[in-house]
C-alpha positions in Angstrom: 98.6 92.4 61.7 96.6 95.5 59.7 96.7 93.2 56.6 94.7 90.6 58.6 92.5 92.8 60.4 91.6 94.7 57.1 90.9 91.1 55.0 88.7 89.9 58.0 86.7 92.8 57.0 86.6 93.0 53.7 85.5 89.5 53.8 82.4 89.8 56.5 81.3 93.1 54.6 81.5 90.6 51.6 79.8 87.8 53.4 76.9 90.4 54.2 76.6 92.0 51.4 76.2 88.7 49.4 73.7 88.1 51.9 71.7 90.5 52.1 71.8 90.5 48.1 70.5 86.6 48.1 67.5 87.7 49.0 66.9 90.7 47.4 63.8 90.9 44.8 65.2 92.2 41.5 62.7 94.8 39.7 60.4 95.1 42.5 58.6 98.5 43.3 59.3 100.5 46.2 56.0 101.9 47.4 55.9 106.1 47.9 57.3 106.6 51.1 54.7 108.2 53.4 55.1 109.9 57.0 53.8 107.3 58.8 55.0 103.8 57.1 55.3 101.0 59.2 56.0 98.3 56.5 54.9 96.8 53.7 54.5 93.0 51.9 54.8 91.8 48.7 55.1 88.4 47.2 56.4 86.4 44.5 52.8 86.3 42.5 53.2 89.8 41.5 54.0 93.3 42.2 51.2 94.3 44.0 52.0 95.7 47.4 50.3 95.4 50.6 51.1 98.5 53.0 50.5 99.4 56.5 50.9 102.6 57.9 49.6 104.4 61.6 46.7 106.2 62.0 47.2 108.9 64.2 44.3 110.6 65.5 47.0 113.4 66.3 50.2 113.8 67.0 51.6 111.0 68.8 48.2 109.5 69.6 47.2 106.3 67.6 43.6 105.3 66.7 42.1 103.1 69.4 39.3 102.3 66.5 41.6 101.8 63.5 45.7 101.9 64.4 46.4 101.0 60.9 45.6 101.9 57.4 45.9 98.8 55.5 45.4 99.5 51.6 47.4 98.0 48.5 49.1 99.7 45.5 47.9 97.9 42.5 50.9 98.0 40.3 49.4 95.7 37.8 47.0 98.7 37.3 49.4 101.5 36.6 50.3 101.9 40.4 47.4 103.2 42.1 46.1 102.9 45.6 43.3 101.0 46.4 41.7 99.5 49.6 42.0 95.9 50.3 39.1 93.7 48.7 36.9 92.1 51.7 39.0 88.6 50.5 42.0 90.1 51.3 41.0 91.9 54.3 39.4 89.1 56.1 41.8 86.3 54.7 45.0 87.4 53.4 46.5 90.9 54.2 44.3 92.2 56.7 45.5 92.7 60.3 43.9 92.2 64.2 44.9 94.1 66.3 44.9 94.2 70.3 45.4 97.3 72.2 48.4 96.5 74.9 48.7 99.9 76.4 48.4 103.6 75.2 50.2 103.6 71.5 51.0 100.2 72.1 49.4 97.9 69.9 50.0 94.0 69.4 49.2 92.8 65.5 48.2 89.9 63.9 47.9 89.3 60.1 44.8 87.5 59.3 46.9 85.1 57.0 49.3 83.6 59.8 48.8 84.7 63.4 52.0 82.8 64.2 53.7 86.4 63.9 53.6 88.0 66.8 54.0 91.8 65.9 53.8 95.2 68.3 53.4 98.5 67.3 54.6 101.0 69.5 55.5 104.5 69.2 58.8 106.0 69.9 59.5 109.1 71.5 60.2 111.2 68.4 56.1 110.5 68.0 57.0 108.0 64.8 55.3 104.1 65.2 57.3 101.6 64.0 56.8 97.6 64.4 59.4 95.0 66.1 58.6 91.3 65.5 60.8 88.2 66.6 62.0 85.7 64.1 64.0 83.0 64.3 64.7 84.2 67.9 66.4 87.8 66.6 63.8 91.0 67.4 64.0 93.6 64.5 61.8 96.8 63.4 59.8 96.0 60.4 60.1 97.6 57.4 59.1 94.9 54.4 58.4 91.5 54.2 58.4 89.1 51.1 56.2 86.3 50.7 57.5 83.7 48.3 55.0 81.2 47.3 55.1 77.8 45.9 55.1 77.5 42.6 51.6 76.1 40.7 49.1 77.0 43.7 46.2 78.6 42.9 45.6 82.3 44.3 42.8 80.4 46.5 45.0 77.4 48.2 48.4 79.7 48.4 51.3 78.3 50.0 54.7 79.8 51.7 58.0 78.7 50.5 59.5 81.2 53.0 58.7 84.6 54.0 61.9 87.2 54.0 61.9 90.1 56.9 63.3 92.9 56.3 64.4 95.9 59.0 66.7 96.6 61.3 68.1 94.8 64.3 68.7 96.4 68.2 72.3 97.9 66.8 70.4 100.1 64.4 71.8 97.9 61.5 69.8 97.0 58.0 68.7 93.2 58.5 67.0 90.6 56.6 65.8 87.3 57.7 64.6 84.1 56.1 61.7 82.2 57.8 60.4 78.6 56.4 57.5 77.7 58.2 56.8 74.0 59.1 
């Protein structure tokens, strides 16, 4: 009975961890962790990454004028910081946002509106971001854009997007979205 018990879970831990490795992205950059990271986005172009953090006025209070710093890490360039280009601000990685309630903030990337995200902020004073895909709610902590092969930088397409976080138990997550 132990024998089973222990092979059932040496094969789910398995399962996930094959999983979860499937759709890792080998040799990709981890952006400096900063205090107040809500995610980030890269994609299969290149290296370059596409962060989003809060903007606290203070402690605990967001920006009603500005919630989120958007800005990308050029790592085609050595690695430094940079603000998004107006292109990529108004058509790619920028963000809307709406304000909901006080700290609670619903987002939409300029690129696809289709995801529905909310900012909110916890009561240890960090902001995170929970987002529903393929009906499972996570907190947001990367997402990877792969794009089809042979489109220009102006027409891009999505093969599939990859979220990464964690789901309600607390437990790392990642899940693949084609859209239609």
């Amino acid at each position: 009975m132990i024998q089973k018990l222990m092979m059932r879970f040496i094969l789910m831990l398995s399962c996930f961890f094959l999983t979860f490795n499937l759709f890792a992205q080998d040799n990709y950059p981890t952006p400096p962790v900063t205090e107040n990271r809500l995610f980030y986005i890269q994609h299969s172009k290149n290296f370059n990454t596409y962060v989003y953090d809060a903007n606290f006025l203070i402690p605990n209070y967001l920006s009603e004028k500005e919630p989120v710093n958007v800005y990308r890490i050029v790592y085609t360039e050595g690695g430094i910081k940079k603000p998004l280009t107006t292109f990529q601000r108004k058509l790619a990685y920028g963000i809307d946002f709406f304000k909901i309630s006080q700290n609670m903030y619903k987002l939409k990337l300029v690129a696809y509106s289709g995801f529905q995200l909310v900012m909110k902020v916890g009561q240890d004073g960090k902001a995170f971001v929970e987002t529903t895909v393929n009906n499972q709610t996570i907190i947001l902590t990367r997402m990877f854009l792969k794009m089809k092969d042979g489109r220009s930088d102006f027409n891009p397409k999505l093969e599939y997007v990859l979220f990464y976080g964690f789901d309600n138990n607390g437990n790392k997550t990642s899940i693949k979205f084609v859209p239609s």
